[in-house]
N, C-alpha and C positions, 0 to 999 in steps of 0.2 A: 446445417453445416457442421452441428458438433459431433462425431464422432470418436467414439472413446476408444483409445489406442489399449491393444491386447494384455501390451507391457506394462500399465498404470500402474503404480507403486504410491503408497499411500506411508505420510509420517505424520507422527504426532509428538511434538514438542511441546515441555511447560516450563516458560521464563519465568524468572526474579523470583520472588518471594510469594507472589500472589501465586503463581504455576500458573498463569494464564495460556490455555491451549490455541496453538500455531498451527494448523496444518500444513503439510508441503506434500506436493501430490508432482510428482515427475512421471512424463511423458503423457500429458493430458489429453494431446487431440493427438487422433490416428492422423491428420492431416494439415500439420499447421502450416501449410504452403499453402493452401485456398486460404487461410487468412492472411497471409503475408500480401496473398494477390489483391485479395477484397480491400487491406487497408492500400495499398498502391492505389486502388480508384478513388477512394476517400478524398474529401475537401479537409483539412485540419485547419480550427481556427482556434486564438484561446476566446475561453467562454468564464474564466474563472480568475479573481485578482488572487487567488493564493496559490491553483497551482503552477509551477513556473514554466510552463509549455503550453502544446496545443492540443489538439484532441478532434475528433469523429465518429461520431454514434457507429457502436460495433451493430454488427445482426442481428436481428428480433432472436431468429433462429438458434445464434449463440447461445443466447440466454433461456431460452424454452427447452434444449438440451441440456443446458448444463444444471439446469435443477431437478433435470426429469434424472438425471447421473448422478446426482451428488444432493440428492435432498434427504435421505435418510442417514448420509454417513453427517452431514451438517447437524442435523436432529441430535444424534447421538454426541458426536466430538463438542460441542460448544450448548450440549443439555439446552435444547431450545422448547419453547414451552407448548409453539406449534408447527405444523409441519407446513403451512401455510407460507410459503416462503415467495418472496418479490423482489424482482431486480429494482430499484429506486434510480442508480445511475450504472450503465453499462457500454463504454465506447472505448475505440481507440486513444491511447496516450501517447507522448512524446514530449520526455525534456528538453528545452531547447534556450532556457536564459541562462548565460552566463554567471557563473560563479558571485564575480564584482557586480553583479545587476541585482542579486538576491533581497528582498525587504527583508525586514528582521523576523517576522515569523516563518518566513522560508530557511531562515538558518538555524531554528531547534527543532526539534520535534516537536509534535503535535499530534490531537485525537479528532476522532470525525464527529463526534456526538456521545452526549452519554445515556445513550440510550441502551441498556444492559443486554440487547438480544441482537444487534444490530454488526453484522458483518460487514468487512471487506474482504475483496480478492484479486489479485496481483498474479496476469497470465504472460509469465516475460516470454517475448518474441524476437528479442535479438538474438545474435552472437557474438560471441568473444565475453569479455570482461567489461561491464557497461554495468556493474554495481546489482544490489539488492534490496534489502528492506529489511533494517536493524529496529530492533524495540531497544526504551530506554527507560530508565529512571529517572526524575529530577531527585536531586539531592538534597535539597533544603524542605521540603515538604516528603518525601519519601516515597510519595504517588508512583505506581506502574500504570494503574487506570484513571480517569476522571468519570466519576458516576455524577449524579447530582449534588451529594451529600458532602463530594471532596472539590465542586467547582468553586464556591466562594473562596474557598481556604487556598488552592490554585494560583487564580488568576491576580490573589493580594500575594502571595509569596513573586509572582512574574514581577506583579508590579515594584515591589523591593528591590529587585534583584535590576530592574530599568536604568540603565544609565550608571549600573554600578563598575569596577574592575574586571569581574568576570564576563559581563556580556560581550558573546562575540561581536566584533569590531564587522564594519561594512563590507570588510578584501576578507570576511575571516570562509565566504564563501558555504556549501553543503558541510553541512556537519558528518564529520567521519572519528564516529568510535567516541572514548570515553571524553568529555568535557569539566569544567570546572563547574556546570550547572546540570548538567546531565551524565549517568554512566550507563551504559550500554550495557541491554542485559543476554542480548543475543542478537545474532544477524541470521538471513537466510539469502544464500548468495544469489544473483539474478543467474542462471539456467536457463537455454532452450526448449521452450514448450514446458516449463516449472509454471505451477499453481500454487501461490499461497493465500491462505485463508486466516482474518485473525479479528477478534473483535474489537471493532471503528472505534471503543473507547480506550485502549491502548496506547501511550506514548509510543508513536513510530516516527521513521521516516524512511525515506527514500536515501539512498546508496549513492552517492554521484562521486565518481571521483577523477582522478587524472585524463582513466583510461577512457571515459563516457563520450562517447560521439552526440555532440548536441546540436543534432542535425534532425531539421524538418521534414526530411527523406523518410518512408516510414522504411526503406530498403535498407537505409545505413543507420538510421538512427537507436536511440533507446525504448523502441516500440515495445507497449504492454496495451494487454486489454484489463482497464480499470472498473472493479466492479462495486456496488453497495447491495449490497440483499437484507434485505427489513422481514422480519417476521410478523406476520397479520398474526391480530387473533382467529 
């Protein structure tokens, strides 16, 4: 199904202090209207107590194209140690909880694992203004990443900072931009047919704001195709 559009354009961004590399890759699929259709047949259920929506295993096929496309520039942009690369999670998404519904680890940022080789990829399939995918700093520990060596020190800085002044309150809703516990060290805006690439150990989040349709529709809603790619030895 994946088809690599003529016009691909390829960026490389480096956040905060670490320069931890971002890719952003616009006009990915030559045809992201066969996706738009393929997730319209989809079942979307949630399968996940963190992330705040539903979701639908994308295409085998998506996935088997998109590293047969993108496994040498991955190699090189994020120095991976083999080219050996594997989709671990790949389906459709879609925000759809409410703001005031959010738990509290849906309202900072957060990493997928600290596992040092270990990517995501962010394939936004809406339109309009329906948000993107901001990296952050926490401030009191100074971390952009969580590797092994900075989780202990991490999760006792969270734990301090529990129940303190600055934690956002329950209506405080998707975190947008700079916080009293987190500062934002860049965003990259959601785009039609936009890929971003960035490593899972990275303070991110997700983008949601006014303009977000949070709707289970994969037609109107904030449809992305959510990926993890693990690097074997």
């Amino acid at each position: 199904m994946l088809k690599l559009a003529p016009q691909m354009q390829l960026q490389v961004l480096r956040l905060g202090q670490e320069q931890q590399p971002v890719l952003v890759v616009d006009h990915f699929h030559a045809r992201p209207d066969l996706l738009l259709q393929d997730a319209g047949n989809q079942q979307f259920a949630a399968n996940s107590p963190y992330y705040p929506g539903v979701r639908a295993a994308a295409p085998e096929a998506y996935r088997q194209r998109f590293l047969q496309s993108l496994q040498s520039t991955l190699c090189q942009v994020f120095a991976l140690p083999s080219a050996n690369l594997h989709f671990s999670v790949c389906h459709y998404s879609l925000v759809t909880t409410a703001p005031d519904q959010l738990k509290l680890l849906q309202r900072i940022p957060h990493f997928d694992t600290t596992e040092p080789h270990a990517l995501a990829a962010v394939h936004y399939l809406f339109q309009g203004n329906q948000g993107g995918t901001a990296f952050y700093r926490h401030r009191k520990t100074g971390f952009e990443t969580i590797d092994e060596t900075r989780t202990e020190a991490y999760y006792r800085a969270l734990e301090s900072e529990n129940g303190g002044p600055d934690l956002p309150p329950a209506d405080a809703g998707y975190i947008q931009g700079d916080t009293a516990l987190f500062s934002q060290l860049g965003r990259v805006d959601g785009c039609f047919n936009r890929l971003v690439l960035y490593r899972r150990k990275l303070l991110h989040s997700a983008q949601i704001g006014p303009d977000t349709c949070l709707s289970a529709d994969p037609r109107q809603g904030r449809l992305t195709i959510s990926s993890f790619i693990d690097c074997l030895p």
